[in-house]
C-alpha positions in Angstrom: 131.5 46.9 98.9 127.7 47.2 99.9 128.5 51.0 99.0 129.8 50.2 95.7 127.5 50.7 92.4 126.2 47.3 90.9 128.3 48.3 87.4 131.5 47.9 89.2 130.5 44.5 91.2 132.5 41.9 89.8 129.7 39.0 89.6 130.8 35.5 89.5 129.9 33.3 86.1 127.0 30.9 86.5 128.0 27.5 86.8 127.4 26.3 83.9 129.7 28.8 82.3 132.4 27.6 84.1 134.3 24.6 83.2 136.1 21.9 84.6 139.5 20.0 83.0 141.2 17.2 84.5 144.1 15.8 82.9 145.3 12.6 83.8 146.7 9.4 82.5 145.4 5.6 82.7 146.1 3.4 85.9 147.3 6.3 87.8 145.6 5.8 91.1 145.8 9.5 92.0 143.9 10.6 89.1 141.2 8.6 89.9 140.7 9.7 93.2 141.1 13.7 91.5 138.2 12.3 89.6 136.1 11.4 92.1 136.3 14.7 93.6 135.6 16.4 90.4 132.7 14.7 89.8 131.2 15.4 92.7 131.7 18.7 93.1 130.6 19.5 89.5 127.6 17.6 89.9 126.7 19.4 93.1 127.2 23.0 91.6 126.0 22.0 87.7 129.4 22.6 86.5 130.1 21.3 83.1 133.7 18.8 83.4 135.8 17.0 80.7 138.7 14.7 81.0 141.7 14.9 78.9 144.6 12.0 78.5 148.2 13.3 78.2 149.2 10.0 76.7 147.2 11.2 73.8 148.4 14.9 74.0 151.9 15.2 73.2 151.4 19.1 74.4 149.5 18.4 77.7 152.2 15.5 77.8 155.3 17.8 77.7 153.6 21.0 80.3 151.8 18.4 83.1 153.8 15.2 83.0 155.3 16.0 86.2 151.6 17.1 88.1 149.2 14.9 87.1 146.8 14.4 87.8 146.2 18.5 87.5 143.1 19.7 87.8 142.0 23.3 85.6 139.5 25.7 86.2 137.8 27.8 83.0 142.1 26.6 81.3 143.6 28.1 84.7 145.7 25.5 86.8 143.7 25.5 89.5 145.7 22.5 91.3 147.5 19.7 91.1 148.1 16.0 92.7 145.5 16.3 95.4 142.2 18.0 94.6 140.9 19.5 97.7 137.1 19.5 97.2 136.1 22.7 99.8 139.0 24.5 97.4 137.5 23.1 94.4 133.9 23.9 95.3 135.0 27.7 96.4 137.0 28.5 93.3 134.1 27.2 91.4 131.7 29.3 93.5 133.3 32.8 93.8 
């Protein structure tokens, strides 16, 4: 790849380009400790983050119902349940 001309180098988006969703629901333990970990890996790499409720989205309600808390990456699922923060922190950083 050192070989390889700089107009065919795929180069990462800055972090604040990115962004971060979690979706989640009130008093759901899980999601708070998914939160936790998003907010600390977003505020160690500048990475804009947003919370969404899916007892307020009937459409986030009826795909992640079964996953939450579910953690999305630039609208991607990135994961869901457990939020590994060196997995987190990598997709974020490559």
């Amino acid at each position: 790849m050192a070989d390889m001309s700089p107009v065919f180098r795929r180069k990462p988006p800055a972090p604040g380009d990115r962004l971060v969703t979690l979706v989640r629901k009130p008093g759901c333990h899980l999601c708070d400790d998914a939160q936790r970990v998003v907010e600390k890996v977003c505020a160690d790499l500048g990475v804009p983050w947003e919370q969404k409720d899916i007892t307020r989205d009937p459409a986030l309600h009826e795909r992640y119902w079964e996953q939450i808390p579910v953690v999305l990456v630039d609208g991607a699922q990135h994961t869901f349940w457990r939020v590994n923060e060196d997995r987190l922190r990598k997709a974020l950083t490559e």
